[in-house]
DSSP file (Angstrom, degrees, kcal/mol; ACC not computed):
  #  RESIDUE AA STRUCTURE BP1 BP2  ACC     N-H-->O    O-->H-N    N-H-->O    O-->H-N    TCO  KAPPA ALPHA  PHI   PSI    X-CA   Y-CA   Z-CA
    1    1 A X     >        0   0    0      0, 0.0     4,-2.2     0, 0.0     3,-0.4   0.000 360.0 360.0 360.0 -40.7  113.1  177.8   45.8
    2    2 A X  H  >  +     0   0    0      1,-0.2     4,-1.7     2,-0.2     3,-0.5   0.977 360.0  49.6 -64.1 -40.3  111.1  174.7   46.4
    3    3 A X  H  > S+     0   0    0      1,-0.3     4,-0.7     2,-0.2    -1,-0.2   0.492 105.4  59.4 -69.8  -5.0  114.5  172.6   45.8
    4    4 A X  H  > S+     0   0    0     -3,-0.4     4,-1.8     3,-0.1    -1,-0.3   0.774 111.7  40.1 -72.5 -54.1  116.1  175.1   48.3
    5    5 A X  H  X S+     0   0    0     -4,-2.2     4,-2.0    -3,-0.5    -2,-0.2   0.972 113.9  51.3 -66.8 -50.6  113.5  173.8   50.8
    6    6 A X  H >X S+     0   0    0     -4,-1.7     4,-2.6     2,-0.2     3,-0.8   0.969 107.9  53.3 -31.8 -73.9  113.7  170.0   49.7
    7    7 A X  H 3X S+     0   0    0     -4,-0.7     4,-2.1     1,-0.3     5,-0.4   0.977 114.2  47.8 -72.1 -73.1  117.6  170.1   50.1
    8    8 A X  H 3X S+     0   0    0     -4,-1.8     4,-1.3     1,-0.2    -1,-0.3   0.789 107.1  45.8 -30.0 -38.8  117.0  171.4   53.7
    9    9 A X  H <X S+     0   0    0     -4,-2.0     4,-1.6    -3,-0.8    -2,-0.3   0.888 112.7  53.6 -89.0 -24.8  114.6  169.5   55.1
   10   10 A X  H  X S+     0   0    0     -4,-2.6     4,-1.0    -3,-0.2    -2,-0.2   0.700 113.3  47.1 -68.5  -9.4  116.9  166.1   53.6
   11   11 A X  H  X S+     0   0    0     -4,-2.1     4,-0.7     2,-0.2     5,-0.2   0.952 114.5  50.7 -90.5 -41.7  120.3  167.9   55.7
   12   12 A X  H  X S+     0   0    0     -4,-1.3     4,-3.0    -5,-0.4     3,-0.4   0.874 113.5  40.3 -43.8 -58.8  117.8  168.2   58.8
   13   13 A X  H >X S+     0   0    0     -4,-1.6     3,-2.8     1,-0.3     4,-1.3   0.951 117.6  46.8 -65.0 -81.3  116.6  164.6   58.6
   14   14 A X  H 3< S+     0   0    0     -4,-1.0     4,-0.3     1,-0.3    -1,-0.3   0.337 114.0  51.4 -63.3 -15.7  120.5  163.1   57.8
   15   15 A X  H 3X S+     0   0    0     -4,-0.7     4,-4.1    -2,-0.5    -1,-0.3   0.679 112.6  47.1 -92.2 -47.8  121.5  165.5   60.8
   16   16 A X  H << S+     0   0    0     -4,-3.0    -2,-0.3    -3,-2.8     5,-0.3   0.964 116.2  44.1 -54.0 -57.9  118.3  163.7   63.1
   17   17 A X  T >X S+     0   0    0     -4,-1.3     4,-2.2     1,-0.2     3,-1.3   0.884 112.2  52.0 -80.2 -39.0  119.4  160.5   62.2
   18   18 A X  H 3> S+     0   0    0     -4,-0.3     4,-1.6     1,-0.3     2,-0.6   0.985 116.1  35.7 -64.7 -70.4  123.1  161.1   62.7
   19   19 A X  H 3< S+     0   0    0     -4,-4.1    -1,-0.3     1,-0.2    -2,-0.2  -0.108 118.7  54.2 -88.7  48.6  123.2  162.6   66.3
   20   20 A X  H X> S+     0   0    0     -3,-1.3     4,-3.3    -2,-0.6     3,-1.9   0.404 120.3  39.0 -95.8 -46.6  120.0  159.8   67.2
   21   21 A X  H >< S+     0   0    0     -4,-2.2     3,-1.0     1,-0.4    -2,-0.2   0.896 118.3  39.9 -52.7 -71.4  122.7  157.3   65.7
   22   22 A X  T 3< S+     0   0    0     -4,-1.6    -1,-0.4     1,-0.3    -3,-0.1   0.211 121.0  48.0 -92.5  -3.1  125.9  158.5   67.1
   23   23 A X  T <4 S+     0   0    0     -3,-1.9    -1,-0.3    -5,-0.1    -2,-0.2   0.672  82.0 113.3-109.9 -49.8  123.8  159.4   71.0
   24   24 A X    <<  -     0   0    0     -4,-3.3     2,-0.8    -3,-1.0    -3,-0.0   0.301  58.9-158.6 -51.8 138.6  122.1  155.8   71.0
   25   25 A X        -     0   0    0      1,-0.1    -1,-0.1     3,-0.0    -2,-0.1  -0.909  20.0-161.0-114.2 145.2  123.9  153.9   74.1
   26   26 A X        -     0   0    0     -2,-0.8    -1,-0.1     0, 0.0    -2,-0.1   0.268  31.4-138.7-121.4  38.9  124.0  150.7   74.4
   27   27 A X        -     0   0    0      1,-0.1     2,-0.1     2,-0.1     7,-0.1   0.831  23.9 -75.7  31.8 148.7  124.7  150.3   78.1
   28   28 A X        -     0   0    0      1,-0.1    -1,-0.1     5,-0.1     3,-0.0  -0.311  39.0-178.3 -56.1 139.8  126.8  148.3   79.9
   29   29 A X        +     0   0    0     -2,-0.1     2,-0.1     5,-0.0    -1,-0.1   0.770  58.6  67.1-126.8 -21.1  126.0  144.9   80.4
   30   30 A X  S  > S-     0   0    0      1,-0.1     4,-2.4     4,-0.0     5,-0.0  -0.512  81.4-124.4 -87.2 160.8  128.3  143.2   82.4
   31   31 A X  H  > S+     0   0    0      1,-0.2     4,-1.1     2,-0.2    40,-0.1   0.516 107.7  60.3 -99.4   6.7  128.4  144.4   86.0
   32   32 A X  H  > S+     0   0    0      2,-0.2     4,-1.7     3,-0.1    -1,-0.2   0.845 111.0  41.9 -83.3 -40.1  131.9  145.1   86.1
   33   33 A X  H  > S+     0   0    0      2,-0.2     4,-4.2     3,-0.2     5,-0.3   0.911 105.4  60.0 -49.8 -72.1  131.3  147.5   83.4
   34   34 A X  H  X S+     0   0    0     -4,-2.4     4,-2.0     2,-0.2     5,-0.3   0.897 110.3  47.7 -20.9 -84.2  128.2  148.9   84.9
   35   35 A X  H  X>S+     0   0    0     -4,-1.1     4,-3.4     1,-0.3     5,-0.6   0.825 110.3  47.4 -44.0 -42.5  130.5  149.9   88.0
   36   36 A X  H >X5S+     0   0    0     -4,-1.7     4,-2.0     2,-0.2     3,-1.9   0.986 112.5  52.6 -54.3 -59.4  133.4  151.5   86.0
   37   37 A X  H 3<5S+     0   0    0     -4,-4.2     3,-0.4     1,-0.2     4,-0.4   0.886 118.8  36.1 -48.8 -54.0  130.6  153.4   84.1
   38   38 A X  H 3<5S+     0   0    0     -4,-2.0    -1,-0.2    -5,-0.3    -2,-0.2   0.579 111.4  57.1 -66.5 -17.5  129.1  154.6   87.6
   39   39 A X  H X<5S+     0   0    0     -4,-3.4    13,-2.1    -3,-1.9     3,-0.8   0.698  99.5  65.0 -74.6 -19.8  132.3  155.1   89.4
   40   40 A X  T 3<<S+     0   0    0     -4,-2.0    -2,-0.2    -5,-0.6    -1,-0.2   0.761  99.3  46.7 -39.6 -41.5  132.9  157.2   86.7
   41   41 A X  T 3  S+     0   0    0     -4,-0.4    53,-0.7    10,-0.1     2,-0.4  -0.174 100.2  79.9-119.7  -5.4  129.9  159.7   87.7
   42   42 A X  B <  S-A   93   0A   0     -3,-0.8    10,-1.4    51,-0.2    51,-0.2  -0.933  74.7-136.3-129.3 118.7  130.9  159.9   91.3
   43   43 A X  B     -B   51   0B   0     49,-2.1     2,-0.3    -2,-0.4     8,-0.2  -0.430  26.5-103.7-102.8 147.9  133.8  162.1   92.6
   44   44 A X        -     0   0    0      6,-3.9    -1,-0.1     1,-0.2     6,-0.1  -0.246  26.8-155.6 -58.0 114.5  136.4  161.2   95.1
   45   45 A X  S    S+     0   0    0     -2,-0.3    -1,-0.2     1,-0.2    -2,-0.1   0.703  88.7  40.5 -90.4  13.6  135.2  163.0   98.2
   46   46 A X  S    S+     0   0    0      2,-0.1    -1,-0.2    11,-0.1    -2,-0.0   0.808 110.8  61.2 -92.6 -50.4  139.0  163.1   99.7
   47   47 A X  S    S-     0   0    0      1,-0.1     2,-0.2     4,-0.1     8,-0.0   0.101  87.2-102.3-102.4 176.8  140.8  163.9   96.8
   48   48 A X  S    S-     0   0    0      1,-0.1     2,-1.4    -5,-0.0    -1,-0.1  -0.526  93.6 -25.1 -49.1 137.1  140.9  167.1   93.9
   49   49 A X  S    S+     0   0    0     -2,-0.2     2,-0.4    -6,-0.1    -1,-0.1   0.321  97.6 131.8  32.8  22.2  139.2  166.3   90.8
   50   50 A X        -     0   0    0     -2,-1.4    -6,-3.9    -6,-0.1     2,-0.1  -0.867  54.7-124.7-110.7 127.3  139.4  162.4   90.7
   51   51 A X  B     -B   43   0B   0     -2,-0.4     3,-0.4    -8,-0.2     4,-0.3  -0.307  30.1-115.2 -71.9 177.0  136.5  160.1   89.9
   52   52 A X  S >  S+     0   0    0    -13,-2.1     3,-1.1   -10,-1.4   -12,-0.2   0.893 122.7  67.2 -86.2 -18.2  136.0  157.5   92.8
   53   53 A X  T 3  S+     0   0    0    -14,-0.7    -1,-0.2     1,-0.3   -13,-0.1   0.825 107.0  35.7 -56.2 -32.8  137.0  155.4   89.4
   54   54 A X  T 3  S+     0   0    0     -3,-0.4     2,-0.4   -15,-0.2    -1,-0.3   0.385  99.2  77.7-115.3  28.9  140.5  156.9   89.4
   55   55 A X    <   -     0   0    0     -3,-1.1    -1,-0.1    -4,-0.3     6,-0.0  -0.959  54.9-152.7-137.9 138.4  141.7  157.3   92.7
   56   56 A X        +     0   0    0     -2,-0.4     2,-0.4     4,-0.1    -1,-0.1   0.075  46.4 137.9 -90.8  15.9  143.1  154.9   95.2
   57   57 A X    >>  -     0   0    0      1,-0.1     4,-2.9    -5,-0.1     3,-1.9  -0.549  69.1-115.0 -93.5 161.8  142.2  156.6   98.4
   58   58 A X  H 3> S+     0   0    0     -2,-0.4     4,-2.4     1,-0.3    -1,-0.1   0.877 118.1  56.6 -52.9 -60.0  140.8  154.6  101.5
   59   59 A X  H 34 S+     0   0    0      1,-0.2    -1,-0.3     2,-0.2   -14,-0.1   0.804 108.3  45.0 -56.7 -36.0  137.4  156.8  100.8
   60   60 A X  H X> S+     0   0    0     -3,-1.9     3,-3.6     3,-0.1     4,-1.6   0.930 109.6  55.9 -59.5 -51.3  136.9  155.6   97.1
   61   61 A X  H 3X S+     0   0    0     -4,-2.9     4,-1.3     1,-0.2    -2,-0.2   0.762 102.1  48.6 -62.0 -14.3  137.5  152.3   97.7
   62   62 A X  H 3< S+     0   0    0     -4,-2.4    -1,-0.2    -5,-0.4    -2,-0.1   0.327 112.7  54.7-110.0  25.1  135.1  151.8  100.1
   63   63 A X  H X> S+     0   0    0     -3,-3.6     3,-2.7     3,-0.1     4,-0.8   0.850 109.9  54.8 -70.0 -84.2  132.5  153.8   97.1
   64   64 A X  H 3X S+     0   0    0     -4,-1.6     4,-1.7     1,-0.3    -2,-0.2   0.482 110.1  38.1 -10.3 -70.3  133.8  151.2   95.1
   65   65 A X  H 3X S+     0   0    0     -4,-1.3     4,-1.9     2,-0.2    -1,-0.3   0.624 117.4  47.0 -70.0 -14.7  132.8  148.4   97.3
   66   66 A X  H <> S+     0   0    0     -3,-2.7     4,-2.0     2,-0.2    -2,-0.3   0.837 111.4  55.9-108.5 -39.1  129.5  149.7   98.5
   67   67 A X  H  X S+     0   0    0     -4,-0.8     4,-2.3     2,-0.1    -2,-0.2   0.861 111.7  42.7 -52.1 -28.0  128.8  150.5   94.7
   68   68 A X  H >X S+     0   0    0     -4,-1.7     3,-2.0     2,-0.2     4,-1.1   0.986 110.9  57.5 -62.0 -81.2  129.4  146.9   93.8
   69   69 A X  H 3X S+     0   0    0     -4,-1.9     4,-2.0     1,-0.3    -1,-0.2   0.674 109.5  42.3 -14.8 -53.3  127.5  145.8   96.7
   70   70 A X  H 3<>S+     0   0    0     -4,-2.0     5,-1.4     2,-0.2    -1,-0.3   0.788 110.0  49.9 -84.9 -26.9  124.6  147.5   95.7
   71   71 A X  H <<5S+     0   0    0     -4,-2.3    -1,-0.2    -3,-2.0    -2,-0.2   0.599 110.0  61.3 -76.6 -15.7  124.3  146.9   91.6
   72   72 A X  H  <5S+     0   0    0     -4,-1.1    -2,-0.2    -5,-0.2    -3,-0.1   0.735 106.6  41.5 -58.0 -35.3  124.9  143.1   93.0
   73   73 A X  T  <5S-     0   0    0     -4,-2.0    -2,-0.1    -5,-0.2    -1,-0.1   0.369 127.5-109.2 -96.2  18.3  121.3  143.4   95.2
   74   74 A X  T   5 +     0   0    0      1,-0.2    -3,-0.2    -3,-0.2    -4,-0.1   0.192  62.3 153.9 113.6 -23.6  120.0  145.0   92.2
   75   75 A X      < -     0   0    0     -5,-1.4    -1,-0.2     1,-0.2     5,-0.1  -0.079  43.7-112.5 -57.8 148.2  119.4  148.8   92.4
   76   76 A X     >  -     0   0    0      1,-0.1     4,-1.4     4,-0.0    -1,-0.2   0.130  30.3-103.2 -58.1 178.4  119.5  151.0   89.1
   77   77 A X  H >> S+     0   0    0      2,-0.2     4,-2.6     3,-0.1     3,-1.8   0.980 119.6  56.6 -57.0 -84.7  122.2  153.5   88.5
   78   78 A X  H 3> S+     0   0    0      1,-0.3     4,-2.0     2,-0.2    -1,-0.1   0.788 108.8  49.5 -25.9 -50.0  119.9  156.6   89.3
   79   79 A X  H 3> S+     0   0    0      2,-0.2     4,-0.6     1,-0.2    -1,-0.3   0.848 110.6  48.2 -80.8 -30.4  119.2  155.1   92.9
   80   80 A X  H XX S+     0   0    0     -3,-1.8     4,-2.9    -4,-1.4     3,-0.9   0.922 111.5  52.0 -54.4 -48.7  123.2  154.3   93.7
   81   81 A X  H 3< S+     0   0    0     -4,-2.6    -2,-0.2     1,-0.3    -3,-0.2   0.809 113.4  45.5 -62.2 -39.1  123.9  158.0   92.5
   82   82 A X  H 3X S+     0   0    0     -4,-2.0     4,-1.1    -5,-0.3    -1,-0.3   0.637 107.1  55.7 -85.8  -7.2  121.2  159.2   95.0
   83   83 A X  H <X>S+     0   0    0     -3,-0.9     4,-3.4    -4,-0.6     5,-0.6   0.814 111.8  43.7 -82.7 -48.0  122.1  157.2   97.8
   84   84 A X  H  X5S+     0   0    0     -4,-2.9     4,-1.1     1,-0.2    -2,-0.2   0.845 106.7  63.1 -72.6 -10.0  125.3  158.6   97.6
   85   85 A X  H  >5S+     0   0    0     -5,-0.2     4,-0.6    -4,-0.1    -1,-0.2   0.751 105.2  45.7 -69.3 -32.1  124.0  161.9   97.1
   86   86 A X  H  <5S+     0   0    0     -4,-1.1     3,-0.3     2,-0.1    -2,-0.2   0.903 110.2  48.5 -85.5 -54.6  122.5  161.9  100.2
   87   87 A X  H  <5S+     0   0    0     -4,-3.4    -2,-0.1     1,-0.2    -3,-0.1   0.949 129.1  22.4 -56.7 -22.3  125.2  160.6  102.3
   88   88 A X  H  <<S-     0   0    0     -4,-1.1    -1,-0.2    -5,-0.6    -3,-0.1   0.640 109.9-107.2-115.5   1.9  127.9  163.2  100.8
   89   89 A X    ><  -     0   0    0     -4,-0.6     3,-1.5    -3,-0.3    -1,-0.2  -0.027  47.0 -65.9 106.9 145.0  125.9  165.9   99.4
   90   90 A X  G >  S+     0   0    0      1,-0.2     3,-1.8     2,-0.1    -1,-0.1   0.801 119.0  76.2 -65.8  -9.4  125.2  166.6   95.6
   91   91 A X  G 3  S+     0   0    0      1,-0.3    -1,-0.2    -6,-0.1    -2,-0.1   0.624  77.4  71.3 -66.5  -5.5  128.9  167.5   94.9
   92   92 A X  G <  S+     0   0    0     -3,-1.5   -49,-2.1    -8,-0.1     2,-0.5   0.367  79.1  87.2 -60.9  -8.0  129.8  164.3   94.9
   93   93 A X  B <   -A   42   0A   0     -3,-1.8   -51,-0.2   -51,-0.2     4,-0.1  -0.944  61.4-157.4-129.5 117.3  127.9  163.7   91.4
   94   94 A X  S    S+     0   0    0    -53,-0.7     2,-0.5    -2,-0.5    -1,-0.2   0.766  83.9  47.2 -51.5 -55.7  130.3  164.5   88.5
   95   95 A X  S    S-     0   0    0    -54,-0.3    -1,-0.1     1,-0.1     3,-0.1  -0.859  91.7-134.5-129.0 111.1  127.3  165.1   86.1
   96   96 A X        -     0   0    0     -2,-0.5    -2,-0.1     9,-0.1    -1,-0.1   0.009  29.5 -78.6 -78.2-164.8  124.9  167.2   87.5
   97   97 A X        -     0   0    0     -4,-0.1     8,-0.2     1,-0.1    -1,-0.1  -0.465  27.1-137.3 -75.3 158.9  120.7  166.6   87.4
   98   98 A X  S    S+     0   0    0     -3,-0.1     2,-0.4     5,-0.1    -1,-0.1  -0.141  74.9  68.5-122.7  38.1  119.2  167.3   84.6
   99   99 A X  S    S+     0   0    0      4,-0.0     4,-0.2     0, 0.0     3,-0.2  -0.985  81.6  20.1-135.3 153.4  116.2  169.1   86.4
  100  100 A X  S  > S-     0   0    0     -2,-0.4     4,-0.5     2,-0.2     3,-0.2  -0.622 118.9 -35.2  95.5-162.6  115.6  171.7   88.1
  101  101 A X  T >4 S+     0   0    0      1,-0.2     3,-2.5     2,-0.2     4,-0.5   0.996 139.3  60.4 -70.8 -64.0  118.0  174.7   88.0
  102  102 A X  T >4 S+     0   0    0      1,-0.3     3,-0.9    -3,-0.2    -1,-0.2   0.588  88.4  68.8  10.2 -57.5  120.7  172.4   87.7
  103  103 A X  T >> S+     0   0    0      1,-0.2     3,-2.4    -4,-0.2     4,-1.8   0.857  82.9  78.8 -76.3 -35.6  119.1  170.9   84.1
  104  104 A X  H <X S+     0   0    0     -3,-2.5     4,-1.0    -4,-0.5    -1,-0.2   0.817  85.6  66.0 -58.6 -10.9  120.1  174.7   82.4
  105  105 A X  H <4 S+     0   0    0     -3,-0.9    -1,-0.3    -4,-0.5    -2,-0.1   0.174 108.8  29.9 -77.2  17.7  123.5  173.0   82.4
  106  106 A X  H <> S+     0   0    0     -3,-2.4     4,-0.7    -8,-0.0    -2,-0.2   0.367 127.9  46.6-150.8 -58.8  122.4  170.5   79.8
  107  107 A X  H >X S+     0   0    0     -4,-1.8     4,-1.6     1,-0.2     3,-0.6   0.907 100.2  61.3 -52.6 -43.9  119.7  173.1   78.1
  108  108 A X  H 3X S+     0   0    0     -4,-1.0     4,-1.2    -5,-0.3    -1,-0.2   0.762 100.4  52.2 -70.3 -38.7  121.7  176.1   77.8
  109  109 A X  H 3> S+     0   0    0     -5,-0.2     4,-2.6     1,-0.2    -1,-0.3   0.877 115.1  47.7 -62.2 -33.2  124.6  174.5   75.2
  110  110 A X  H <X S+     0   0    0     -4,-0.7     4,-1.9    -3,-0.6    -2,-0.2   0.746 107.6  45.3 -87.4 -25.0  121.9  173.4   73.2
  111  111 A X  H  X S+     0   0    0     -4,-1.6     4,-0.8     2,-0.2    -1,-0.2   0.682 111.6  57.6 -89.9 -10.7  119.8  176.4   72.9
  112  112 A X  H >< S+     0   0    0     -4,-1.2     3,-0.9    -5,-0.4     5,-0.4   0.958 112.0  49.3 -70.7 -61.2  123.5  178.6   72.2
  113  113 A X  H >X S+     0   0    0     -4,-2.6     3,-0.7     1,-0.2     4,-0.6   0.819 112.8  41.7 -66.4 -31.3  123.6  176.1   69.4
  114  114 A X  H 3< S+     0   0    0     -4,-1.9    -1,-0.2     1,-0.2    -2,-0.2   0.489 113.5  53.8 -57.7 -14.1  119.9  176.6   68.0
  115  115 A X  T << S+     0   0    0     -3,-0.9    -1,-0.2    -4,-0.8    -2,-0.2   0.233 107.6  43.7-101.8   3.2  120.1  179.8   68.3
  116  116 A X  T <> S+     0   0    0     -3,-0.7     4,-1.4    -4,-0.3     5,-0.2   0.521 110.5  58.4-135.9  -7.9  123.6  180.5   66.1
  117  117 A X  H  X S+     0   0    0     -4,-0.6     4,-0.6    -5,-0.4    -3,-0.2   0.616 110.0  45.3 -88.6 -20.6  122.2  177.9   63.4
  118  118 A X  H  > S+     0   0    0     -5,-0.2     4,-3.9     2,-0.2     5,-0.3   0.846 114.6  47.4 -72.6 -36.6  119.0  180.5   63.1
  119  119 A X  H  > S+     0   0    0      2,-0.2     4,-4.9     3,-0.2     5,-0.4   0.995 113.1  45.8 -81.4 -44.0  121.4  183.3   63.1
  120  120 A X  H  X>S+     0   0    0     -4,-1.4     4,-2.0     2,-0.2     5,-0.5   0.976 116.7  49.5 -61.3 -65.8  123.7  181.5   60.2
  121  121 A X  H >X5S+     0   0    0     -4,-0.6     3,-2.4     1,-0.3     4,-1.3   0.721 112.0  45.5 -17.4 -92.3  120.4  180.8   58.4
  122  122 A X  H 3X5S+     0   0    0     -4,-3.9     4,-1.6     1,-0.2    -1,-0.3   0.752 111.9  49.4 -49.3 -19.7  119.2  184.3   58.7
  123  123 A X  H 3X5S+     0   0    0     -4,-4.9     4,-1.7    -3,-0.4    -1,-0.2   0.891 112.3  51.0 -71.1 -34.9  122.7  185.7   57.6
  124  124 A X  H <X5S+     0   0    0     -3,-2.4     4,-4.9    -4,-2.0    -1,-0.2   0.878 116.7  44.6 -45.9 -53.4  122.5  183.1   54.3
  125  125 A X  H  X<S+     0   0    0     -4,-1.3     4,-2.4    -5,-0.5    -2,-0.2   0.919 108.3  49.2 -67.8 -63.3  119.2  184.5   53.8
  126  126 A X  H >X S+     0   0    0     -4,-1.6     4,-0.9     1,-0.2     3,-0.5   0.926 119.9  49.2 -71.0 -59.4  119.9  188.4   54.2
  127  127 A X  H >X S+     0   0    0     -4,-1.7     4,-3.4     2,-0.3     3,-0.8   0.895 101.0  49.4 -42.5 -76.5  122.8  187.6   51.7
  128  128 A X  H 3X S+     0   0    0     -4,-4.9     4,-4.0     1,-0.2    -1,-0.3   0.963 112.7  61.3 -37.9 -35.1  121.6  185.7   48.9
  129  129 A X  H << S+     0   0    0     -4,-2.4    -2,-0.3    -3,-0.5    -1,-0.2   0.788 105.3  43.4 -50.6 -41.0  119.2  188.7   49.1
  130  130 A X  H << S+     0   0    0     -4,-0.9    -1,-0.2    -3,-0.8    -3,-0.2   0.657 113.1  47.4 -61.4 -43.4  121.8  191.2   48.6
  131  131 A X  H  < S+     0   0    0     -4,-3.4    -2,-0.2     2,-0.1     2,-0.2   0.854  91.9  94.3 -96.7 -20.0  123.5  189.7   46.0
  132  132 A X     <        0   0    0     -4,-4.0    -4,-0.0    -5,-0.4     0, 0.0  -0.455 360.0 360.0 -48.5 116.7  120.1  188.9   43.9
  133  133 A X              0   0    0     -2,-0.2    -1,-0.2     0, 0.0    -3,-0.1   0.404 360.0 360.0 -40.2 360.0  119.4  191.8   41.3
């Protein structure tokens, strides 16, 4: 039983290490880059479904430019994404916050998944039990 326990906590750790690994970003560093990543994140506010990254209307391009502008005098990410949040509303932002009511859109997948690896666990469990004399 202890080598049941062992062999669990080593898939736990190698599971930790894996999605720390495979999560880690290593941000953009050039500022051309930077922008693609951030146009990314920002939705065309003329168009359907288009990031301001993939759409050529007159209202992206002048995201595009004002984002440039603004990772050229320095500001983070976070602070571009709210400026433009305020001029166009929070539907403009592809990915929503990850606070608030808003953040259960970031929790909720993750507790579905902690919660159906407890259930496969307990079902493992209830089983071996069954089939043990």
């Amino acid at each position: 039983m202890k080598r049941l326990w062992i062999s669990y906590a080593l898939m736990a750790v190698v599971l930790v290490v894996a999605f720390s690994v495979g999560s880690a970003r290593n941000g953009p560093v050039d500022p051309g880059d930077r922008a693609r990543a951030l146009e990314s994140t920002i939705k065309c506010p003329t168009c359907r479904g288009q990031s301001v990254a993939e759409s050529d209307a007159p209202a992206s391009k002048a995201i595009r430019t004002e984002a440039a502008r603004r990772i050229g005098i320095g500001e983070s990410d976070a602070e571009i994404r709210d400026y433009f949040a305020a001029q166009y509303g929070q539907d403009i932002l592809l990915r929503p916050a990850a606070s608030g009511l808003a953040g259960l859109v970031w929790v909720l997948p993750a507790a579905a998944l902690v919660g159906a690896g407890a259930g496969v666990v307990l079902a493992f469990r209830r089983w071996r039990r069954w089939e043990q004399p």
